[in-house]
PANUTOR-365374 format. One record per residue: residue in three letters; x, y, z of N, C-alpha, C in turn. Coordinates in steps of 0.02 Angstrom, whole numbers, plus 32768, in hexadecimal, padded with zeros to 4 digits. Layout:
residues N
ALAXYZXYZXYZ...
***
This chain:
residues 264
UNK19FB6171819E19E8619D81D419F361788216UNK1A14619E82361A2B6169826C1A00619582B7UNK19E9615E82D5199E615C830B19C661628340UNK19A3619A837919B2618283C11998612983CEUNK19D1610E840219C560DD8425196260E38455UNK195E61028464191B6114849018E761058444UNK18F4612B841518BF613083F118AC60DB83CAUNK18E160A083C218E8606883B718D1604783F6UNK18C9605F841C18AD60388456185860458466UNK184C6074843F17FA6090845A17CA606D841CUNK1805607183DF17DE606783A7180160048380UNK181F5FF183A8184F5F9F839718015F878388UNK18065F51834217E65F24832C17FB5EDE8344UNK17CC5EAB834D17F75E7E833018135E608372UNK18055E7A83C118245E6983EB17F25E30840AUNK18045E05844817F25DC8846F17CE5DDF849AUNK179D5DD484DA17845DE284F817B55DFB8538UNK17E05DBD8542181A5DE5856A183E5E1D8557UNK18445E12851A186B5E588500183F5EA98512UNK18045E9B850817DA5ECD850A17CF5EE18558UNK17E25EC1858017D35EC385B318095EEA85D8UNK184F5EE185C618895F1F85D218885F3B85B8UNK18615F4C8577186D5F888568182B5FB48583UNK18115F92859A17CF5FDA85D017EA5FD38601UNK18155FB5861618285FBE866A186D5FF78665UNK18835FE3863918D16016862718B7605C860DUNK1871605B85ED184F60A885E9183A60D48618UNK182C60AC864917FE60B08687183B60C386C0UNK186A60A286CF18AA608C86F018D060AF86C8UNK18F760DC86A9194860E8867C196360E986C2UNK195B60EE86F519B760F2871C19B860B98725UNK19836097872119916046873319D3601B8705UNK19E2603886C51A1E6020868B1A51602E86A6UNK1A66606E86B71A96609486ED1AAB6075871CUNK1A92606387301A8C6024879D1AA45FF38784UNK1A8F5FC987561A915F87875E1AB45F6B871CUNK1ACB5F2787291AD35EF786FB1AB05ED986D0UNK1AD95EAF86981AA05E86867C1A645E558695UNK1A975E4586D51A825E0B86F61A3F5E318715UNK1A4F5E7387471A255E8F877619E35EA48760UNK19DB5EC3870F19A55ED986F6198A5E8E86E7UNK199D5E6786D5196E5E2386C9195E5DFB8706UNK197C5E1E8747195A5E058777190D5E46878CUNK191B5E6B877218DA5EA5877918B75E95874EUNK18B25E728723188F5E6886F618855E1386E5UNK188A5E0A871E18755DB2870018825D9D86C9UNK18C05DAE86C018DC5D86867C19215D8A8680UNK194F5D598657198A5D46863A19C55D73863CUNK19FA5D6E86521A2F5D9086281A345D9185E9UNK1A255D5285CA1A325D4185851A085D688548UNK19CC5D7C858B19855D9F8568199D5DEC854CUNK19B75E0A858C19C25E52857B19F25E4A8557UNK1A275E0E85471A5C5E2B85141A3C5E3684C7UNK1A195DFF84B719EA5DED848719DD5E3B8469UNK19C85E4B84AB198B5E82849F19C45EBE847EUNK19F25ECE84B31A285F0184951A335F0E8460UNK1A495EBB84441A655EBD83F91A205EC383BEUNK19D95E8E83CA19AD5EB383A219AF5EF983A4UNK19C45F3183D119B85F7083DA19E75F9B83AFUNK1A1F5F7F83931A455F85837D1A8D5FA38390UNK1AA15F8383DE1AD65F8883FE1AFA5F4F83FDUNK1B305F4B841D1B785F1C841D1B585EF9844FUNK1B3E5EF084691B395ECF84C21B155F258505UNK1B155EF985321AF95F1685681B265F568580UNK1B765F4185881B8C5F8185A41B8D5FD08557UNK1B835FAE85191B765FF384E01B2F5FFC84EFUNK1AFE5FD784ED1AB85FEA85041AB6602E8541UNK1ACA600A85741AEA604585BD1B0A60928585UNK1B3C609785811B5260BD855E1B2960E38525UNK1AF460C484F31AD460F184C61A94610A84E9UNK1A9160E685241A41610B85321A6D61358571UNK1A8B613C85791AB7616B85B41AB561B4858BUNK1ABC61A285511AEA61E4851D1A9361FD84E9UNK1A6F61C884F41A3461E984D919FE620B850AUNK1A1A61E9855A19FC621385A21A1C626B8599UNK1A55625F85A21A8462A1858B1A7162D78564UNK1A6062B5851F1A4462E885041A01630584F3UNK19CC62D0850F198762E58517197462BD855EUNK197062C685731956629A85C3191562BB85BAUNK18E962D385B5189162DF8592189662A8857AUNK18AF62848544189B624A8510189762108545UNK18B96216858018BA61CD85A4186E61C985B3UNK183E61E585BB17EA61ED85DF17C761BB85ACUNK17C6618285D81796615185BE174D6183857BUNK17346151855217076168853D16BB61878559UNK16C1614D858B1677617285A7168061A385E4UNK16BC61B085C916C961E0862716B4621E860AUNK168B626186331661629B8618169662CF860DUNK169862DE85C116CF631185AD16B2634C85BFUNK16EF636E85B416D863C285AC16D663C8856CUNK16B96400855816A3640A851916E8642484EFUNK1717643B85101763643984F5177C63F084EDUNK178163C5852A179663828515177A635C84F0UNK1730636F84D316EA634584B3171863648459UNK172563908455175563A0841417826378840FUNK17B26395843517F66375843117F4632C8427UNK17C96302845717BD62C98440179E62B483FBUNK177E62E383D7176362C283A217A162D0835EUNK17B763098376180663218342183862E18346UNK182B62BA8376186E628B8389185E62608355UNK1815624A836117D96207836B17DD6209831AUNK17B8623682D7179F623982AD17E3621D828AUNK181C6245827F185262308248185161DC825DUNK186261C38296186A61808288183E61508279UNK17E1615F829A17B66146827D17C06148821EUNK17CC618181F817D1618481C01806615681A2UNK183E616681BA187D613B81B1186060E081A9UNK185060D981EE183A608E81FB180D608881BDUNK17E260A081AC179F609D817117C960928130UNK17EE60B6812A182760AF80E5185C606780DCUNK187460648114189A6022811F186D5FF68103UNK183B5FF0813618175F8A814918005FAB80F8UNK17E55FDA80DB17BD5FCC808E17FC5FAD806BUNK18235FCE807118545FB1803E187D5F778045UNK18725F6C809318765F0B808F18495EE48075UNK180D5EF5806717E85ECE805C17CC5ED58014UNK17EF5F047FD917E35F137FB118205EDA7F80UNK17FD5ECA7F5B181E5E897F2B18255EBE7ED6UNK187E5EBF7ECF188D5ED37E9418715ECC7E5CUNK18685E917E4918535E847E1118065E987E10UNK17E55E7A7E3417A35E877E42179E5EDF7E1FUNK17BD5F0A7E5117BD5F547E4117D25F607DF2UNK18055F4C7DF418015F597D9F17D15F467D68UNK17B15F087D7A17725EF37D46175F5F1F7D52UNK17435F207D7E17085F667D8217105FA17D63UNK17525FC77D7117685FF47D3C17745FF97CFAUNK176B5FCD7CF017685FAB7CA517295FC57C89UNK16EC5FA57CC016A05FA27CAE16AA5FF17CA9UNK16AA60187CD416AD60667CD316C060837CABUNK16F060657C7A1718607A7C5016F5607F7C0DUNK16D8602A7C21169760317BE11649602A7BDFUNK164060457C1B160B605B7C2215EF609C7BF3UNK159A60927BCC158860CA7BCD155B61057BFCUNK154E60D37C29153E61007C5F154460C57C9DUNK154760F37CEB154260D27D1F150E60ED7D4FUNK14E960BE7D6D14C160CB7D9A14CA60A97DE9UNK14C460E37E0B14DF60B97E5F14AE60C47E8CUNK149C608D7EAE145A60917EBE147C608C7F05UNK143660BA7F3B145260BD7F7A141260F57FA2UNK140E60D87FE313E060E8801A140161388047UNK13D7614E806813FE6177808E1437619A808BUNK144E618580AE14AC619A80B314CD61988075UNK14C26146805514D3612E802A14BF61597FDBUNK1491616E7FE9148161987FAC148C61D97FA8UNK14AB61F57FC814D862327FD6153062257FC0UNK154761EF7FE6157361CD7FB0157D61B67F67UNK154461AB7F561552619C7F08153C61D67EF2UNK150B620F7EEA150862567ED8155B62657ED7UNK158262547F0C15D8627E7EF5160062607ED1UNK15DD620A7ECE161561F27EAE15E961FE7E57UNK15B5620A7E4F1590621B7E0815A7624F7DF4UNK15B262967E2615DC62CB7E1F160462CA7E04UNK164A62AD7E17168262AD7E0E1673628B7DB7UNK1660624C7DAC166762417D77164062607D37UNK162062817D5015F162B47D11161D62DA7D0FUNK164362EC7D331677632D7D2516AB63167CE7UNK16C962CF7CEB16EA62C37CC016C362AC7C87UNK167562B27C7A164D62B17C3A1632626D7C3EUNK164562427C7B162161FF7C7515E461F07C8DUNK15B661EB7C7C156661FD7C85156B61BF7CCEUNK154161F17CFB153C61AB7D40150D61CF7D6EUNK14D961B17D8714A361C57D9E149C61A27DD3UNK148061B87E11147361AA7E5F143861AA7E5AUNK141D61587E8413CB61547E9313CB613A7ED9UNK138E61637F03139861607F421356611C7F53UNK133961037F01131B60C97F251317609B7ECFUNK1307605D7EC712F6605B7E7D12CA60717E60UNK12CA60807E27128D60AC7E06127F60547DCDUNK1247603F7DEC123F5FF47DBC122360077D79UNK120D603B7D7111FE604A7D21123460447CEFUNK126F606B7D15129F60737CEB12B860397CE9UNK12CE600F7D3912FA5FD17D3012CE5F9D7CFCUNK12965F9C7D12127F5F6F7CDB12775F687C93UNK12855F9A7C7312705FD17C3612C85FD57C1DUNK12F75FBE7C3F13285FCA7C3613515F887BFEUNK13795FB47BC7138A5F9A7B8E13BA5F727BA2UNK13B25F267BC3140B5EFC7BBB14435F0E7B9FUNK14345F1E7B51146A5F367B2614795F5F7B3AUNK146F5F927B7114985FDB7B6114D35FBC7B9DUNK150C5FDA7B8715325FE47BC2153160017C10UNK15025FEB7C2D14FF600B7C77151C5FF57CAFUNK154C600F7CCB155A5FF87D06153E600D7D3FUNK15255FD37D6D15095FE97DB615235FDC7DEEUNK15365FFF7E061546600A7E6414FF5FFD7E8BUNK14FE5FDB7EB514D15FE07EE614EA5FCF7F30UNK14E860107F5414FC60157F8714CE5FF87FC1UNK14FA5FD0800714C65FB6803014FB5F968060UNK151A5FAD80AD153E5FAB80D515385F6080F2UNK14F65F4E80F114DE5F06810E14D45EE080D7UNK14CC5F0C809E14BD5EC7806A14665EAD805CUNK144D5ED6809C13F75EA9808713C85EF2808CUNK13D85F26807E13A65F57807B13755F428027UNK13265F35804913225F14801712FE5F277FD6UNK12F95F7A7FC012FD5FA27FA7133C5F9B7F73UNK13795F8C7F9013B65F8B7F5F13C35F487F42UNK139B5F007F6D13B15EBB7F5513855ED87F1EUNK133E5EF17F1312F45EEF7EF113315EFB7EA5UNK13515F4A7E9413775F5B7E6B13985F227E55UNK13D05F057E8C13FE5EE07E5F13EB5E9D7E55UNK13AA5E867E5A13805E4F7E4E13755E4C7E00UNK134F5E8D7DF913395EA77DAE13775EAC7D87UNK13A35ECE7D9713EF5EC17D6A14035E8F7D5FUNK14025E5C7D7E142C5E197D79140B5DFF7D50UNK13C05DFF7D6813865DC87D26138E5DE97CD5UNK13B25E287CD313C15E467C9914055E337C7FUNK142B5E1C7CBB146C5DFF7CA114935E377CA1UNK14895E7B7CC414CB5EAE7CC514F55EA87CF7UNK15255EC87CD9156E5ED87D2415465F027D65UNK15495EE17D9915385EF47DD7155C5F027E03UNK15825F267E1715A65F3A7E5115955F307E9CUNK159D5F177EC815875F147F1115C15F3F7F40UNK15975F7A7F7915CE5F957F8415A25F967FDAUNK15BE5F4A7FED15B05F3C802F15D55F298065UNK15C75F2480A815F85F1A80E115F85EBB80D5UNK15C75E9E80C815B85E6B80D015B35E338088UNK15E95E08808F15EC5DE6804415C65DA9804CUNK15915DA0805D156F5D75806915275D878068UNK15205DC0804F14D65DE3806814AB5DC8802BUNK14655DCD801B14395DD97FE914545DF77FACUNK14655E347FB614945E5B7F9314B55E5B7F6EUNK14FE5E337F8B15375E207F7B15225DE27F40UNK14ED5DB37F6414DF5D6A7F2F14BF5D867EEBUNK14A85DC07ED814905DC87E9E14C05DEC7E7CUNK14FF5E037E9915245E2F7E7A155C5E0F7E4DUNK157C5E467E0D15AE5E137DE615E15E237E18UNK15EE5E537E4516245E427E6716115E7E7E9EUNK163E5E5E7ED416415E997F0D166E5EB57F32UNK16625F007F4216A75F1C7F70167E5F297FA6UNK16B35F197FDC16975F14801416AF5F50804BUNK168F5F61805216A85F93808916A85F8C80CFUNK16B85FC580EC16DE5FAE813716BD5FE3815CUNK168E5FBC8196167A5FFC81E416935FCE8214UNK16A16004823916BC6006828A167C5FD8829FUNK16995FAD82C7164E5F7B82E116425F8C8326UNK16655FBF835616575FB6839516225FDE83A4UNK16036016838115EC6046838815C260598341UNK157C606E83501558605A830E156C60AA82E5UNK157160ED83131583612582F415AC612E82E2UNK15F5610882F61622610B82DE163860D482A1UNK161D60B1829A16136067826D15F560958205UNK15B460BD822E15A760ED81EA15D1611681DBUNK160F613C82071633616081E51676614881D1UNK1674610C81E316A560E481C8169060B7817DUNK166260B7816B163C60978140163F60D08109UNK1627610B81251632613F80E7166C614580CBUNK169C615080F816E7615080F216EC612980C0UNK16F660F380C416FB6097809116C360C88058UNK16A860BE8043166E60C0800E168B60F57FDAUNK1698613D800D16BA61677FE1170261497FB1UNK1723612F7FE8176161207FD1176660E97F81UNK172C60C67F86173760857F66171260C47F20UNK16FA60DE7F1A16CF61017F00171461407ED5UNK174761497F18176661777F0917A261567EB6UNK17B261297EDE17D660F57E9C17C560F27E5FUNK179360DA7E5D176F60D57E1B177E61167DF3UNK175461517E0D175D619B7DF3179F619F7DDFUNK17DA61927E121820619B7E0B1844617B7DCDUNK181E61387DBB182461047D7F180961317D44UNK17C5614C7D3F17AA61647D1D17D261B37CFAUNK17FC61C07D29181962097D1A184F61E97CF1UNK186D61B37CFD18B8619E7CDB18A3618E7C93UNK186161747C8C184C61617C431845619E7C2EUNK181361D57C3E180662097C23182E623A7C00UNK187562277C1418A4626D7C1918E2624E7C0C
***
């Protein structure tokens, strides 16, 4: 899916403080790219020639004069999209901006998961799924609205899998080692501590534990037999959760997708 230039600039990970710093002045400023040179914008901006080339090519242009050129041709065809974020939309441009905004937030959520998703890793797991006699995915809030679809999906194909929106310690404790269970326990930070409590009790049982966190270092993650990690937007905490759902579904979506190839 290929992104406006503007929309890689509102939503770029991963950039320097200088970097970040032309790109709110070039949001704020677009004729300013138009006017000037490499040299001229890094004199408006207290920084480098060398800086904005940097920046171009992280952006995913050739250099400064294709940078000029793709945000010329993305002015062209939406000049609404140039309006900084905090500048007060109209309730037409407050759309249009989120129609632009959402596919690549989603997009971006799909990418970074699947950079950070380790092959092999995924396949054990599908393995466990494979021979699992039941799965249980444990998860808070949001999170437990997510595993209700991903329990969905797999009851449909006859594989017993149940969503808990907190631990139920009767059962975890009461629970047979020997049976085949696999557990998900969902947790974006890793220390909600409701979900370490679950995969505390699993581990001292010695079962397969799944961790499905932003953070591989968390509470969480240390009790788990293994973890997928998912991916939020960090600049923005509302947009960080719908980037997090994004990731959760997806990693969630695989498995199911694994699960259909065995089934059939």
């Amino acid at each position: 899916m290929e992104h406006s230039l503007l929309q890689k600039m509102k939503y770029a990970q991963q950039l320097t403080a200088q970097e970040k710093h032309i790109v709110d002045y070039i949001l704020n400023n677009p004729e300013v790219v138009f006017e000037s040179t490499a040299h001229e914008l890094a004199q408006a901006t207290y920084t480098s020639s060398s800086t904005v080339v940097r920046l171009c090519k992280k952006l995913g242009t050739q250099g400064y004069p294709d940078f000029q050129l793709k945000l010329a041709l993305d002015y062209q065809r939406a000049p609404a999209t140039i309006t900084p974020l905090d500048h007060p939309y109209t309730e037409l441009d407050d759309v249009r901006s989120a129609m632009d905004s959402v596919p690549y937030l989603y997009h971006q959520a799909l990418q970074e998961t699947r950079r950070l998703l380790n092959t092999s890793v995924m396949q054990r797991i599908a393995n466990w799924v494979k021979e699992s006699g039941r799965i249980d995915i444990y998860g808070s809030n949001m999170n437990y609205y997510l595993a209700q679809q991903a329990c969905t999906k797999w009851n449909e194909l006859g594989i017993s899998a149940i969503a808990h929106n907190s631990p139920n310690m009767h059962y975890l404790n009461t629970m047979n080692p020997n049976i085949s269970t696999l557990s998900f326990v969902i947790s974006y930070t890793g220390e909600n501590q409701s979900m370490i409590d679950a995969a505390r009790i699993l581990n001292e049982k010695k079962m397969n534990v799944v961790a499905v966190t932003g953070n591989n270092h968390s509470g969480l993650s240390r009790l788990a037999t293994e973890t997928l990690l998912t991916y939020g937007y960090n600049e923005q905490m509302r947009l960080s959760k719908m980037s997090s759902m994004v990731s959760v579904l997806y990693i969630f979506d695989i498995l199911y997708m694994s699960s259909i190839r065995d089934k059939y």
